[in-house]
Biopython code that builds the backbone (N, CA, C, O; Angstrom):
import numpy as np
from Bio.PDB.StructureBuilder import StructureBuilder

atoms = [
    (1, "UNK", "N", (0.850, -1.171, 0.000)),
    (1, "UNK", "CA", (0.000, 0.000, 0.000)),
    (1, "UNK", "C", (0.899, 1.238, 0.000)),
    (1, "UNK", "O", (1.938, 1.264, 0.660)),
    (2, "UNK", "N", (0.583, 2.019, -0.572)),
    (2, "UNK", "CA", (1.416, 3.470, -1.039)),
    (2, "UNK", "C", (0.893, 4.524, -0.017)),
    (2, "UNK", "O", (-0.314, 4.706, 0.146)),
    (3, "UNK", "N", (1.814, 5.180, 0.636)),
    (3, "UNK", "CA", (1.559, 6.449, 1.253)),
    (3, "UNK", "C", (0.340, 7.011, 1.061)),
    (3, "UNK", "O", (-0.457, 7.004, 1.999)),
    (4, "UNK", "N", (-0.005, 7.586, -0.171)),
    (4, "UNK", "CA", (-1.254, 8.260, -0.765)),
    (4, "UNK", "C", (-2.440, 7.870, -0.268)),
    (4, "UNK", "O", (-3.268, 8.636, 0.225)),
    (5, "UNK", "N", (-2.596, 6.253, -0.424)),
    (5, "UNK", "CA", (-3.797, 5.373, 0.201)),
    (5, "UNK", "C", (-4.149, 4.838, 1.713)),
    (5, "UNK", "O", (-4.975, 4.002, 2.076)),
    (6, "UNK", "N", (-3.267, 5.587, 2.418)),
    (6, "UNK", "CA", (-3.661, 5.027, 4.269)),
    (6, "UNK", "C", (-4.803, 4.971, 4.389)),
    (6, "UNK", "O", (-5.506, 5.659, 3.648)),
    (7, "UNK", "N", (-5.412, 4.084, 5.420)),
    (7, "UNK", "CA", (-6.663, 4.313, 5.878)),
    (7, "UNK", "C", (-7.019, 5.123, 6.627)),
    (7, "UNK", "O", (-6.213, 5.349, 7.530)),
    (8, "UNK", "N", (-8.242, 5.881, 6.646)),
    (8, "UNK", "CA", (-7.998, 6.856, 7.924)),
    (8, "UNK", "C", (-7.831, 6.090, 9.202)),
    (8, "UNK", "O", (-8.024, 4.889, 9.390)),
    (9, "UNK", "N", (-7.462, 6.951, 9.986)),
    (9, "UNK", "CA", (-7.859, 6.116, 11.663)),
    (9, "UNK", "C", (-8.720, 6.255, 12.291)),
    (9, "UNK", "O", (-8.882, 7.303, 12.916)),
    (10, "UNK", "N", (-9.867, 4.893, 12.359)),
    (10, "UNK", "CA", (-10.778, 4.716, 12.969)),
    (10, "UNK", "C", (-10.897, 4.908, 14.244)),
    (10, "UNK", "O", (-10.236, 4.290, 15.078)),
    (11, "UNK", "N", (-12.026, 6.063, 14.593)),
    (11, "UNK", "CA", (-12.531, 6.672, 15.888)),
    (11, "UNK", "C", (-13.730, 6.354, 16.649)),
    (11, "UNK", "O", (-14.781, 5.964, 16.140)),
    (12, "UNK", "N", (-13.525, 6.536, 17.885)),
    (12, "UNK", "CA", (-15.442, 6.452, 18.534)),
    (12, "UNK", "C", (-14.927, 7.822, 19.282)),
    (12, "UNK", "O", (-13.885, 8.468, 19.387)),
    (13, "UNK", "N", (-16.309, 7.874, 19.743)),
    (13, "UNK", "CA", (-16.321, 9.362, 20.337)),
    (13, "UNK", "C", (-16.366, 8.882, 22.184)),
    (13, "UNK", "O", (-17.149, 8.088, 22.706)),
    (14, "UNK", "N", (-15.698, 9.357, 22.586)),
    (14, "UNK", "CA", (-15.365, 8.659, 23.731)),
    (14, "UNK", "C", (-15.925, 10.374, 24.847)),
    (14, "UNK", "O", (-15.693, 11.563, 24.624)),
    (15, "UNK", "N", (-16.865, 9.536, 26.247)),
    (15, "UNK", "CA", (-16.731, 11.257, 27.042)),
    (15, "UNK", "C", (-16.528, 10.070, 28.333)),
    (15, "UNK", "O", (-16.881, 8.917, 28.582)),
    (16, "UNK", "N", (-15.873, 10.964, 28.836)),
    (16, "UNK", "CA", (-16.130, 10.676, 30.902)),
    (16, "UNK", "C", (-16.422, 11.756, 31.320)),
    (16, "UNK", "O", (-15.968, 12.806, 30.864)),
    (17, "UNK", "N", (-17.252, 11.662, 32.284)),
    (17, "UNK", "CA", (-17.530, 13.068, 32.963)),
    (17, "UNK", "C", (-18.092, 12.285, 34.229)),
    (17, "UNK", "O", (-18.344, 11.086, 34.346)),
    (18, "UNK", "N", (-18.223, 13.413, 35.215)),
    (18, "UNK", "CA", (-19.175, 13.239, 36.555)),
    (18, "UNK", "C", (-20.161, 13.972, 36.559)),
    (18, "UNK", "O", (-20.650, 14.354, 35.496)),
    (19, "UNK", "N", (-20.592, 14.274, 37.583)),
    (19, "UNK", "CA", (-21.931, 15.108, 37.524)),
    (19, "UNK", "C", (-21.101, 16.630, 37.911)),
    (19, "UNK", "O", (-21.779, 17.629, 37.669)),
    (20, "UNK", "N", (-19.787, 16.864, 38.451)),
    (20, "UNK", "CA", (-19.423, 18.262, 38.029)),
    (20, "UNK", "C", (-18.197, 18.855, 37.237)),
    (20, "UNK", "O", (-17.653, 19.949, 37.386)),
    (21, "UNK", "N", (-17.895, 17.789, 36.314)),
    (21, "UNK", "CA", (-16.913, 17.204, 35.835)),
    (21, "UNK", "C", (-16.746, 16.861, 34.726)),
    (21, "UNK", "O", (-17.381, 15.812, 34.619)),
    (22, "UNK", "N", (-16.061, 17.196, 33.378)),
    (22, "UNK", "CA", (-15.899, 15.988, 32.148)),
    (22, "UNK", "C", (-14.569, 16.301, 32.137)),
    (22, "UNK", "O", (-14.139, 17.383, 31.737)),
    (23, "UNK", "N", (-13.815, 15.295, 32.608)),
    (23, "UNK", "CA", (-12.805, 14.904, 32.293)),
    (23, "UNK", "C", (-12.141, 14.573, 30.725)),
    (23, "UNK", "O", (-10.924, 14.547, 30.547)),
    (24, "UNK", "N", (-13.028, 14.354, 29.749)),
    (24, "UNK", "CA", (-12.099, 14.060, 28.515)),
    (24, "UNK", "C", (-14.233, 13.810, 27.876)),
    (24, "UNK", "O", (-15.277, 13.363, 28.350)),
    (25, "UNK", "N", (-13.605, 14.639, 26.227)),
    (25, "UNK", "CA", (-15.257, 14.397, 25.387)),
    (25, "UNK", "C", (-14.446, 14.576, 24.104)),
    (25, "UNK", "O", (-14.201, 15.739, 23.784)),
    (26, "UNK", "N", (-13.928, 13.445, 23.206)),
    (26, "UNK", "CA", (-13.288, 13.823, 21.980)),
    (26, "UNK", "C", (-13.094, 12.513, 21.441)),
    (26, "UNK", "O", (-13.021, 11.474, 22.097)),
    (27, "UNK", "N", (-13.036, 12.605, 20.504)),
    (27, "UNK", "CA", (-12.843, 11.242, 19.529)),
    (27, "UNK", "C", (-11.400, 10.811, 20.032)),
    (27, "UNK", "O", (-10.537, 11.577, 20.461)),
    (28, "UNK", "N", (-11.283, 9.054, 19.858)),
    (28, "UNK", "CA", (-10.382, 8.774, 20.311)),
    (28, "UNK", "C", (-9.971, 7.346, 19.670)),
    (28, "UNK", "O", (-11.023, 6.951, 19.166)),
    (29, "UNK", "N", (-9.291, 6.684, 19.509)),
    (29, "UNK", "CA", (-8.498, 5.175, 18.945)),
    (29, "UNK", "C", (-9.613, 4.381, 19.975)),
    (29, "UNK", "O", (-10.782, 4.110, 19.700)),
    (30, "UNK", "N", (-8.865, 4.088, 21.274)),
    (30, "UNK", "CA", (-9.432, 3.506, 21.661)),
    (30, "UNK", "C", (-9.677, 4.082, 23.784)),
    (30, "UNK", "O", (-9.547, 5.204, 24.275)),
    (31, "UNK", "N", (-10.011, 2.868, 24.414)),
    (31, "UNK", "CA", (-10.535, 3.734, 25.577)),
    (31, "UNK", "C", (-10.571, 1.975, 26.260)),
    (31, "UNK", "O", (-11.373, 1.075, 26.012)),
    (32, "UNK", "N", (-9.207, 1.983, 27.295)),
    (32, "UNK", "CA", (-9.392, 0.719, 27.884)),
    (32, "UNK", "C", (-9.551, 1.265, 29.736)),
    (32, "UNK", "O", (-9.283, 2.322, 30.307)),
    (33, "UNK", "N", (-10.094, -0.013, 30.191)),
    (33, "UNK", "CA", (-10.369, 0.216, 31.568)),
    (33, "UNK", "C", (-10.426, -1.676, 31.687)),
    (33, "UNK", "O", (-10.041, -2.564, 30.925)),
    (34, "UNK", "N", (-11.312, -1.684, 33.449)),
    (34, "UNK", "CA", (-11.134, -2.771, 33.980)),
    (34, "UNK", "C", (-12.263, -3.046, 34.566)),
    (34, "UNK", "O", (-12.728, -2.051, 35.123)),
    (35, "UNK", "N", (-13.038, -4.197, 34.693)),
    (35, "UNK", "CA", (-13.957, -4.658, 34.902)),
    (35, "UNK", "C", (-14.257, -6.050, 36.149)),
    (35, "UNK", "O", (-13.227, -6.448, 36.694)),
    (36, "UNK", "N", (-15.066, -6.475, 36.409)),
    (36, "UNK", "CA", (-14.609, -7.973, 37.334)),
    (36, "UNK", "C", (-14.309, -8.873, 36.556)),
    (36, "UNK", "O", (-14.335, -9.929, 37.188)),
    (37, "UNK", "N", (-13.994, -9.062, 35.360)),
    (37, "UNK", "CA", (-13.659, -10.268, 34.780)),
    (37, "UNK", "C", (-12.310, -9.721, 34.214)),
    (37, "UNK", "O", (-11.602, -10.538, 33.626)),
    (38, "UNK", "N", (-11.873, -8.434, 34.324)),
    (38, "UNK", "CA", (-10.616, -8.191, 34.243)),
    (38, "UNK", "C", (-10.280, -6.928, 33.210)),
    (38, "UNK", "O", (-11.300, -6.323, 32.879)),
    (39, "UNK", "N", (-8.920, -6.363, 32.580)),
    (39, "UNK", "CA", (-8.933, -5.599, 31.648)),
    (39, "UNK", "C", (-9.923, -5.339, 30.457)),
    (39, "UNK", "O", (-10.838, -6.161, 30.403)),
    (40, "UNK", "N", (-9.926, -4.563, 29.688)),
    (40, "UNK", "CA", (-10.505, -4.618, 28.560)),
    (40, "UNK", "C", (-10.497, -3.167, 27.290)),
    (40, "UNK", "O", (-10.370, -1.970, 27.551)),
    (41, "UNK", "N", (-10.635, -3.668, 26.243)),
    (41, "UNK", "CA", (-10.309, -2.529, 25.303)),
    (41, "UNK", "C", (-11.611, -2.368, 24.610)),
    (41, "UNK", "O", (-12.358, -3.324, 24.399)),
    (42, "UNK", "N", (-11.866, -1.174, 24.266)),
    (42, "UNK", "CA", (-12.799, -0.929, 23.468)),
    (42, "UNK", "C", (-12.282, 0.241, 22.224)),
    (42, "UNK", "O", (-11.579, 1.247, 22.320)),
    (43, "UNK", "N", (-12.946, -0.372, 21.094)),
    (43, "UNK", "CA", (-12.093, 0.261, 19.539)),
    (43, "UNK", "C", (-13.749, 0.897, 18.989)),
    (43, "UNK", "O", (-14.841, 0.756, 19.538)),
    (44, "UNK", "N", (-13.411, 1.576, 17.784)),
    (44, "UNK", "CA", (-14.805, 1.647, 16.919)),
    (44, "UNK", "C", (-15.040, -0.162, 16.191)),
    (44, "UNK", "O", (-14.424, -0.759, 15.307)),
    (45, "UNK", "N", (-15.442, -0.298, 16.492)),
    (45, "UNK", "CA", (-16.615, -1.301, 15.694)),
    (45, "UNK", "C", (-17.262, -2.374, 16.883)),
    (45, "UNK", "O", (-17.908, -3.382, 16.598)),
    (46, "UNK", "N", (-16.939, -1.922, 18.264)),
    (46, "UNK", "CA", (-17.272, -2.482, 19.276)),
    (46, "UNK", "C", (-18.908, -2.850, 19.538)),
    (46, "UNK", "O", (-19.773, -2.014, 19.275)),
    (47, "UNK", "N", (-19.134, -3.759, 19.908)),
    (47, "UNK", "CA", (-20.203, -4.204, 20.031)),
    (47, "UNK", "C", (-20.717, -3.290, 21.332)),
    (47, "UNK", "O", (-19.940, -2.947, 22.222)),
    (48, "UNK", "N", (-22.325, -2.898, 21.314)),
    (48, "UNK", "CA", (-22.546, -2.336, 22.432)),
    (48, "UNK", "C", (-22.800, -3.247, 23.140)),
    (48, "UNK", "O", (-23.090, -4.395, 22.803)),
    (49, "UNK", "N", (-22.681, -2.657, 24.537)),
    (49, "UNK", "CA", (-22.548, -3.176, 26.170)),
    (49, "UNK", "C", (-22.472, -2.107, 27.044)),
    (49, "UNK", "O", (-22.158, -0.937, 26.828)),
    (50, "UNK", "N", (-22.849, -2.748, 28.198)),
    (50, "UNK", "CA", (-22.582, -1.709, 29.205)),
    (50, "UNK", "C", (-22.029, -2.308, 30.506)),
    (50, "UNK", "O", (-22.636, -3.262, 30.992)),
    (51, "UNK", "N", (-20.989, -1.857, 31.080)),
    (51, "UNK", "CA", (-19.773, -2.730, 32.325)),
    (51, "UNK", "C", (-20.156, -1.558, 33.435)),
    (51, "UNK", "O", (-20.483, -0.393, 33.209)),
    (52, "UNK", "N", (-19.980, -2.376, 34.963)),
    (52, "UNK", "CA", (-19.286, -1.619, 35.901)),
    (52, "UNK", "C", (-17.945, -1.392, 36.074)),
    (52, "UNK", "O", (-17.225, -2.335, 36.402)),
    (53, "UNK", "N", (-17.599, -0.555, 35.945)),
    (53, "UNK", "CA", (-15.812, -0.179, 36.025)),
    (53, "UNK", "C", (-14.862, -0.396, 37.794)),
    (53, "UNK", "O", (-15.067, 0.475, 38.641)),
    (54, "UNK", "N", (-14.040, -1.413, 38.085)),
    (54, "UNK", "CA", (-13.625, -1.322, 39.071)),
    (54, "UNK", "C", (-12.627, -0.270, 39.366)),
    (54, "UNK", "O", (-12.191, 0.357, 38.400)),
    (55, "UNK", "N", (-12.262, -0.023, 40.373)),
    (55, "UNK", "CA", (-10.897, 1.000, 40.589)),
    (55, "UNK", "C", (-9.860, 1.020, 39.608)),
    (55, "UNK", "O", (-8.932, 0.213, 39.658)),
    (56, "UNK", "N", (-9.964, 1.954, 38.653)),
    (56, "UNK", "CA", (-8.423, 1.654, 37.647)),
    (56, "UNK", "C", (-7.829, 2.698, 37.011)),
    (56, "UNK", "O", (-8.104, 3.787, 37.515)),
    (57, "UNK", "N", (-7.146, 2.724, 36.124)),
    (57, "UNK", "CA", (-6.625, 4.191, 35.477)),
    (57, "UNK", "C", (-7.515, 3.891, 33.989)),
    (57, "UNK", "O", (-7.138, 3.072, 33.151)),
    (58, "UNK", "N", (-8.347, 4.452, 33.904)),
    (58, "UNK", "CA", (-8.799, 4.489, 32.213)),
    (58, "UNK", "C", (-7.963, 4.982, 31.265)),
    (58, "UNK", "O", (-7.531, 6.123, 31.427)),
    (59, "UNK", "N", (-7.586, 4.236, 30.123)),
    (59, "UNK", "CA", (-6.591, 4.611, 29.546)),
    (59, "UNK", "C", (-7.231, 5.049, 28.227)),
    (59, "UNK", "O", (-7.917, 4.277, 27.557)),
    (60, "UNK", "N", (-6.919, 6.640, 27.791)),
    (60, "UNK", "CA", (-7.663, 6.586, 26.582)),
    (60, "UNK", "C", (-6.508, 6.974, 25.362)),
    (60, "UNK", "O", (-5.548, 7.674, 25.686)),
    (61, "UNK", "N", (-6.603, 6.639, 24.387)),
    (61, "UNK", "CA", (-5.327, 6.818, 23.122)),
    (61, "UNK", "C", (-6.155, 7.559, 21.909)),
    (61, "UNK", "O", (-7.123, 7.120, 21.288)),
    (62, "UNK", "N", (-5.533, 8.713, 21.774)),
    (62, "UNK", "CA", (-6.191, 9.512, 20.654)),
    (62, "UNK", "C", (-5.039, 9.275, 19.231)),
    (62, "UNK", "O", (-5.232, 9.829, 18.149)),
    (63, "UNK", "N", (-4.115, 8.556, 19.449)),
    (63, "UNK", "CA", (-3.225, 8.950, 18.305)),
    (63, "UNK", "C", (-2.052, 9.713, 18.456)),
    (63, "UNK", "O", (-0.893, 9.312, 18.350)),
    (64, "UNK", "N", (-2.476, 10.916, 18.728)),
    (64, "UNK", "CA", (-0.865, 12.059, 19.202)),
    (64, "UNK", "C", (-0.963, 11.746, 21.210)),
    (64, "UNK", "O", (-0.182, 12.013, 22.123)),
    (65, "UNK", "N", (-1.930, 11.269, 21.176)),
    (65, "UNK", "CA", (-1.377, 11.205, 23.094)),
    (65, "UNK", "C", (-2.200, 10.245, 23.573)),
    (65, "UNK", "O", (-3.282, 9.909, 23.092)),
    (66, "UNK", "N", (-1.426, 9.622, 24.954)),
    (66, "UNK", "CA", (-2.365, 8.664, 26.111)),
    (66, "UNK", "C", (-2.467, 9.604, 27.307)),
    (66, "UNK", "O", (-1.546, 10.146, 27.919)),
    (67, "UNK", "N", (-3.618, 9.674, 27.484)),
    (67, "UNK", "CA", (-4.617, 10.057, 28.458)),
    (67, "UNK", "C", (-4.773, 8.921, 29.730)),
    (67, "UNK", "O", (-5.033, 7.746, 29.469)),
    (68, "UNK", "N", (-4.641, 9.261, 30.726)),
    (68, "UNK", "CA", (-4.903, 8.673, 31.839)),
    (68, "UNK", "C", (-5.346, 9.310, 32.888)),
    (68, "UNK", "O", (-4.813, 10.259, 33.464)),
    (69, "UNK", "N", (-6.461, 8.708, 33.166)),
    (69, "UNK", "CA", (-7.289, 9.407, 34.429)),
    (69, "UNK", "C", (-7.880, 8.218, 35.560)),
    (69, "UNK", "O", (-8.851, 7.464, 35.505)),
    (70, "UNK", "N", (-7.019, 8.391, 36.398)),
    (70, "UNK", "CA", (-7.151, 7.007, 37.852)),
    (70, "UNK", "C", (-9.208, 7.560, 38.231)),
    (70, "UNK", "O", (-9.956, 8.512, 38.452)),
    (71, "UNK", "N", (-9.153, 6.399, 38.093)),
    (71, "UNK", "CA", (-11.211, 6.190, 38.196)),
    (71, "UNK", "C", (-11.402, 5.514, 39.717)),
    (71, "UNK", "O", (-10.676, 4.520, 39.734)),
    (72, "UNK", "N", (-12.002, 5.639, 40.837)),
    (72, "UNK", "CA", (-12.945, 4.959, 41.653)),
    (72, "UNK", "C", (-13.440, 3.652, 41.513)),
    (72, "UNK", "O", (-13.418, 2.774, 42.375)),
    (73, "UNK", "N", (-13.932, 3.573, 40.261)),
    (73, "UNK", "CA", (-15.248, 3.077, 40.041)),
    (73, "UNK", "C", (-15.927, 4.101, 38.730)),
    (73, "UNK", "O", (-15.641, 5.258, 38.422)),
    (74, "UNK", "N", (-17.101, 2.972, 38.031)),
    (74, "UNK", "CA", (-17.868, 3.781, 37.427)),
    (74, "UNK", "C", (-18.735, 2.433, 36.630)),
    (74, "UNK", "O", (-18.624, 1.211, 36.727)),
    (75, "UNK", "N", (-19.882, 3.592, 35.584)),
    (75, "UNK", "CA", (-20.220, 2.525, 35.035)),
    (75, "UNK", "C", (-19.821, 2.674, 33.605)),
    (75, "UNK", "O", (-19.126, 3.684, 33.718)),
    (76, "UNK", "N", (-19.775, 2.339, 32.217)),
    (76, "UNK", "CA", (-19.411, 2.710, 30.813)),
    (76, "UNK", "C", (-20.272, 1.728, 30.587)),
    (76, "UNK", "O", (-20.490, 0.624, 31.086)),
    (77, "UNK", "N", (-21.043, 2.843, 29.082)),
    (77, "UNK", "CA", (-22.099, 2.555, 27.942)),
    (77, "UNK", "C", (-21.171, 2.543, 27.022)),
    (77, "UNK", "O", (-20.425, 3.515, 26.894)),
    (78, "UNK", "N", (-21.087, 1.660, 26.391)),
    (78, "UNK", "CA", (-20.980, 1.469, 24.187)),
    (78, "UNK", "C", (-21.967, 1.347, 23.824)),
    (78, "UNK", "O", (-22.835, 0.563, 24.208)),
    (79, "UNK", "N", (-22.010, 2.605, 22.495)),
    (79, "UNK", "CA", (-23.404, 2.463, 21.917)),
    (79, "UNK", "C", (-22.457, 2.903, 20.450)),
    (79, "UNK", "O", (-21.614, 3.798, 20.383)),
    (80, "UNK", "N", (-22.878, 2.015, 19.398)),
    (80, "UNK", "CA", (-22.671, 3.082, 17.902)),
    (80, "UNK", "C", (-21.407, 3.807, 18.273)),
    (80, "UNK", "O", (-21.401, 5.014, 18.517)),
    (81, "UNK", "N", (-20.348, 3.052, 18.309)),
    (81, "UNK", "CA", (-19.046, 4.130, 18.218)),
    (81, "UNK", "C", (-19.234, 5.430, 19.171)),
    (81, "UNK", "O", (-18.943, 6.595, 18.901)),
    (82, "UNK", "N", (-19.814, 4.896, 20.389)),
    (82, "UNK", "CA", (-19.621, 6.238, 21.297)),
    (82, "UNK", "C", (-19.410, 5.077, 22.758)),
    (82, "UNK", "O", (-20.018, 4.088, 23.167)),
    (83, "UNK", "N", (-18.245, 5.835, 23.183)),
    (83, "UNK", "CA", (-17.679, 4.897, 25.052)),
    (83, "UNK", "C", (-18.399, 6.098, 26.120)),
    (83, "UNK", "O", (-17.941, 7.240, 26.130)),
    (84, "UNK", "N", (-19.159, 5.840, 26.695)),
    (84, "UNK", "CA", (-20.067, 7.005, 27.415)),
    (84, "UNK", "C", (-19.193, 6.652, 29.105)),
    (84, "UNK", "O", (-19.356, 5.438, 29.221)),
    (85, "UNK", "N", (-18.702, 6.952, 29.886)),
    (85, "UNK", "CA", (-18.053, 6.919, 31.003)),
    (85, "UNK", "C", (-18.720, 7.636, 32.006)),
    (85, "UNK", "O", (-18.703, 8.859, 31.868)),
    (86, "UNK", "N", (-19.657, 6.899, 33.571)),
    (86, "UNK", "CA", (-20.152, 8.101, 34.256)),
    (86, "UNK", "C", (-19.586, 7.775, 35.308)),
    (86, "UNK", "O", (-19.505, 6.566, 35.525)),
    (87, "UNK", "N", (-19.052, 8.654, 36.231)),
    (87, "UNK", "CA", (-18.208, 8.462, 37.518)),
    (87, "UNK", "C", (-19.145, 9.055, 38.503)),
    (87, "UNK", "O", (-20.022, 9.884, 38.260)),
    (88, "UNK", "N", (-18.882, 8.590, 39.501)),
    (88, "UNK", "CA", (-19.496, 9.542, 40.938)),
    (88, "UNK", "C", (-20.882, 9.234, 40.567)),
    (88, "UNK", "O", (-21.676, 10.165, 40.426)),
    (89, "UNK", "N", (-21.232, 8.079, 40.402)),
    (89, "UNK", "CA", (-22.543, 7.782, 40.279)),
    (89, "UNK", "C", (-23.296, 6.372, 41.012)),
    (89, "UNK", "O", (-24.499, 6.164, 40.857)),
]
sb = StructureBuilder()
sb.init_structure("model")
sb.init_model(0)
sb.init_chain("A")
sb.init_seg("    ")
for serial, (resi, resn, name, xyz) in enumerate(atoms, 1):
    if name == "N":
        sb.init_residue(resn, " ", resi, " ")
    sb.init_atom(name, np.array(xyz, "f"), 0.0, 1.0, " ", f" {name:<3s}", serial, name[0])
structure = sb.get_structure()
């Protein structure tokens, strides 16, 4: 494949926020965290679901940077290429 033809890089629109709070609302690669059955990654073409999040650092990757924000707890929605993150809830 030739320079000219890359694929773009596939995004979901990723937010965390609290109720006084958004920590991060921007398209992103991907958006991993941790669950009771253990790590996990979520990309665009992810199947929706919805997890409780245990104590962890959510790791989110836009491409030019990794984002990390140490979480409590929480719960995360996938819906249609969007990672919905609610904390303090």
């Amino acid at each position: 494949m030739s320079k000219d033809n890359k694929e773009a890089v596939k995004t979901l629109k990723v937010k965390v926020a609290s109720p006084y709070r958004t920590y991060f609302d921007e398209p992103a690669i991907s958006i991993s965290g941790v669950n009771k059955t253990g790590p996990f990654d979520v990309l665009e073409g992810h199947h929706n679901f919805i997890t409780l999040l245990e104590p962890c650092e959510l790791v989110i990757r836009t491409g030019s940077e990794e984002r990390r924000i140490r979480i409590n707890g929480g719960l995360m929605h996938v819906k249609s290429d969007m990672a919905a993150v609610f904390l303090d809830v």
